[in-house]
LUMSE-299073 format. One record per residue: residue number from 1; residue in three letters; x, y, z of N, C-alpha, C in turn. Coordinates in nm, 4 decimals. Layout:
<nodes>
> NUM	ala	X	Y	Z	X	Y	Z	X	Y	Z
...
</nodes>
This chain:
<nodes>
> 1	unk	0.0842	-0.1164	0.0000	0.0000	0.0000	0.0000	0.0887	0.1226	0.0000
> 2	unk	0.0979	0.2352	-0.0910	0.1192	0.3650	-0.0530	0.0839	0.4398	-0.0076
> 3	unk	0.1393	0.5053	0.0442	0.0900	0.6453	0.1218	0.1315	0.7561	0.0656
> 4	unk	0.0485	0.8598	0.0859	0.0940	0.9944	0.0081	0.1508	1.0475	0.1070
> 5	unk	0.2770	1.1186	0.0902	0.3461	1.1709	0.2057	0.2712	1.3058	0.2436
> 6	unk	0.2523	1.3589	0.1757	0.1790	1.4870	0.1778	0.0562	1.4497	0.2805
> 7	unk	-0.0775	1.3651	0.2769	-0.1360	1.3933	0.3553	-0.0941	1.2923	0.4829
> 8	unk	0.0007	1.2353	0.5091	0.0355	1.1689	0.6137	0.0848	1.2551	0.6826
> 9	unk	0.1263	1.3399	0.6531	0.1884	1.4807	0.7468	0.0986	1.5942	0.7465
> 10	unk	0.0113	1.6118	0.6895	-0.0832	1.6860	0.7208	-0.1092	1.7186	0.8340
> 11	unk	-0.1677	1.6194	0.8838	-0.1903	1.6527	1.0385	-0.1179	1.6438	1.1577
> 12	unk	-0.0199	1.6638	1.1101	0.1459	1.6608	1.2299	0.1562	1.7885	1.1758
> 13	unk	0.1709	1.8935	1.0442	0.2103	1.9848	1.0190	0.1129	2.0937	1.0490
> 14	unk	-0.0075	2.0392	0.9666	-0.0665	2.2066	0.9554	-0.2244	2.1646	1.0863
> 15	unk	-0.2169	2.0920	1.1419	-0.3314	2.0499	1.2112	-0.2580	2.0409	1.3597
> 16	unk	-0.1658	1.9654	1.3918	-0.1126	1.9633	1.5175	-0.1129	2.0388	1.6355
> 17	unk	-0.1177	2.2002	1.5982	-0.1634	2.2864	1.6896	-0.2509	2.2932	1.7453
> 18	unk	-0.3604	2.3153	1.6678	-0.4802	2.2396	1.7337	-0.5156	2.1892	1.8033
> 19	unk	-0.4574	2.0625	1.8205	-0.4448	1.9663	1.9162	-0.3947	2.0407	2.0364
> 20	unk	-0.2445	2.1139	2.0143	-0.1493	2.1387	2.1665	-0.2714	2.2990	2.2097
> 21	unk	-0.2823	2.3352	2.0994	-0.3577	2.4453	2.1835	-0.5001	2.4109	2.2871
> 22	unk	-0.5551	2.3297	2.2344	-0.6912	2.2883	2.2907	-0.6688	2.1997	2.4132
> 23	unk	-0.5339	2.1185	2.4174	-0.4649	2.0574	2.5613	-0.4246	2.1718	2.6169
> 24	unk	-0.3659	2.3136	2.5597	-0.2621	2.3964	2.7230	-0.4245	2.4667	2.7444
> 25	unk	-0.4894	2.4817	2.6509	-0.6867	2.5690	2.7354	-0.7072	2.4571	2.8379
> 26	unk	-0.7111	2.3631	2.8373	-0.8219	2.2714	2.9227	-0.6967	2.2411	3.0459
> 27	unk	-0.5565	2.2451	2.9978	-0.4869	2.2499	3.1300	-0.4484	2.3999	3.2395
> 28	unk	-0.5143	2.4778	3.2029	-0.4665	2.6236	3.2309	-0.6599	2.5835	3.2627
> 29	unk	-0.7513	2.6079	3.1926	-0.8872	2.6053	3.2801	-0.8939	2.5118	3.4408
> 30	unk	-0.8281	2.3406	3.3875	-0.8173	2.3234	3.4804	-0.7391	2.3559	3.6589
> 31	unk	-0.6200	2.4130	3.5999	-0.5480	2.4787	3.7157	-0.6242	2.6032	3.7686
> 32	unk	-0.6941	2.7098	3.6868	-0.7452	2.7694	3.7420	-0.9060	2.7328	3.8368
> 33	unk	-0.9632	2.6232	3.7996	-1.1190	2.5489	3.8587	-1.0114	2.5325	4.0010
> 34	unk	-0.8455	2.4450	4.0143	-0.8439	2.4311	4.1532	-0.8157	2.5476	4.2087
> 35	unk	-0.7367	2.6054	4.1605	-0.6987	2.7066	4.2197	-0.8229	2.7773	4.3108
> 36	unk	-0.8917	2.7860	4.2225	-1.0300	2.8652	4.3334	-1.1091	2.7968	4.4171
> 37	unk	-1.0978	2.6401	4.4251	-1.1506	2.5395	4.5075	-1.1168	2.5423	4.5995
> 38	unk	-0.9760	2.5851	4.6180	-0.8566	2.5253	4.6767	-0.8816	2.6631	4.7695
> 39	unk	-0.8684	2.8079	4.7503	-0.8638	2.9159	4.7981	-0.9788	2.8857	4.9009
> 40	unk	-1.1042	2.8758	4.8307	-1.2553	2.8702	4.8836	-1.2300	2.7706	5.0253
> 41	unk	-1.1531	2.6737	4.9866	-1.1837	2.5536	5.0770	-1.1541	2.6100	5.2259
> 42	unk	-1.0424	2.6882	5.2673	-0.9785	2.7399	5.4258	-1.0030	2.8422	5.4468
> 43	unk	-1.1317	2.9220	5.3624	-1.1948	3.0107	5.4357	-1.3033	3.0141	5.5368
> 44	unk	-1.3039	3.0352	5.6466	-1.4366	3.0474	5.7294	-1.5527	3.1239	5.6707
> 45	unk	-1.6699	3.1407	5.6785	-1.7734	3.1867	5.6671	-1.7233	3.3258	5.6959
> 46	unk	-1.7543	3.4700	5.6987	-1.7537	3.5566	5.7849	-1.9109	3.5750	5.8737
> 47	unk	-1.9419	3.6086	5.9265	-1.9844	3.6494	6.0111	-2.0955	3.8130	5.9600
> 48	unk	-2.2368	3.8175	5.9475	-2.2791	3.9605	5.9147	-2.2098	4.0368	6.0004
> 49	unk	-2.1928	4.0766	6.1077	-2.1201	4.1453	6.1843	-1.9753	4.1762	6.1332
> 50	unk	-1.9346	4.0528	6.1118	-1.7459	4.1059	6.0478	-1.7713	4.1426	5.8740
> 51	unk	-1.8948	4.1603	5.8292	-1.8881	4.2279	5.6870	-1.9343	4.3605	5.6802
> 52	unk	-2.0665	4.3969	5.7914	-2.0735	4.5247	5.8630	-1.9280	4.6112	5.8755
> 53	unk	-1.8987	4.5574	5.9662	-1.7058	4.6421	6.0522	-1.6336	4.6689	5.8938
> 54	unk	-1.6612	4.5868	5.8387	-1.5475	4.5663	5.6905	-1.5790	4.6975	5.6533
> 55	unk	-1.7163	4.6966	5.5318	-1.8240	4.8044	5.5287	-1.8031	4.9226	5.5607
> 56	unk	-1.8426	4.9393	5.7206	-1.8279	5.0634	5.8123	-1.6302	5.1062	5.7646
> 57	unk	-1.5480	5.0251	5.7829	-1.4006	5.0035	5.7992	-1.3864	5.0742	5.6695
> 58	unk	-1.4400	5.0366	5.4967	-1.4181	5.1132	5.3727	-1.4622	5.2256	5.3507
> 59	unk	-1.6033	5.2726	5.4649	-1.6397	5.3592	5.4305	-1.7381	5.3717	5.3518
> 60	unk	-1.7973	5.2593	5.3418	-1.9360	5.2488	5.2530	-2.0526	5.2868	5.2773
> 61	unk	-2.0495	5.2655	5.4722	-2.1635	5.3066	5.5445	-2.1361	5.4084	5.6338
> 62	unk	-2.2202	5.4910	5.6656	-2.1964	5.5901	5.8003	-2.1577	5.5706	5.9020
> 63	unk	-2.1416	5.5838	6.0945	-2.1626	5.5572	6.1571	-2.2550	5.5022	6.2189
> 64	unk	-2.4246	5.6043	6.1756	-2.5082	5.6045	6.2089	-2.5556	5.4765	6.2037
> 65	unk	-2.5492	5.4610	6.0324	-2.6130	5.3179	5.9633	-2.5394	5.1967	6.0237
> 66	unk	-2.3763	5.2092	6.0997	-2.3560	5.1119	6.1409	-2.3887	5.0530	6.2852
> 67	unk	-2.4104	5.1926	6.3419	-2.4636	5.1676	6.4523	-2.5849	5.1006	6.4635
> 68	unk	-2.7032	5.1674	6.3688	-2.8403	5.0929	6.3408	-2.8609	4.9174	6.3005
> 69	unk	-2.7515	4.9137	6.1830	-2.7497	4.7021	6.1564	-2.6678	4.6973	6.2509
> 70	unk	-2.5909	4.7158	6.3324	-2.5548	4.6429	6.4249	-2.6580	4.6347	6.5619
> 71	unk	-2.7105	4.7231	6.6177	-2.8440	4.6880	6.6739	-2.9272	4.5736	6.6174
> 72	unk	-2.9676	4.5765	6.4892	-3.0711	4.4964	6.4364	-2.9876	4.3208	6.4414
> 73	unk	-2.8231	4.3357	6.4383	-2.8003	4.1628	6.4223	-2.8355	4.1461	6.5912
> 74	unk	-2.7724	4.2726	6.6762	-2.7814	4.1609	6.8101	-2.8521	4.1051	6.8291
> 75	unk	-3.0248	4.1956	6.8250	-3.1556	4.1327	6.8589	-3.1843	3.9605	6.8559
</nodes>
């Protein structure tokens, strides 16, 4: 049987990329899926109270207003 050299290399030459590009996406997606699993996993919950202080702390809320939700979590 012959083979045509031409399309036996076809797809080592002009197709091959393809291939490596569509393996480094799905290995670079996958490092990034753990990466954020991984972050997520050893965080505690915060607390409404410690996102209040945060809040109040950036400057998002007044005094007033922090004084007021913080009344409303103790209850």
């Amino acid at each position: 049987m012959m083979y045509n050299d031409h399309t036996m290399w076809g797809f080592m030459g002009g197709g091959m990329w393809i291939f490596w590009l569509i393996f480094i996406i799905v290995v670079l997606l996958l490092i990034k899926v753990f990466n954020t699993v991984t972050n997520n996993a050893g965080k505690p919950n915060e607390t409404a109270l410690e996102i209040l202080e945060k809040r109040y702390a950036k400057g998002e809320i007044s005094k007033q207003e922090f004084e007021e939700r913080k009344k409303e979590l103790e209850v």
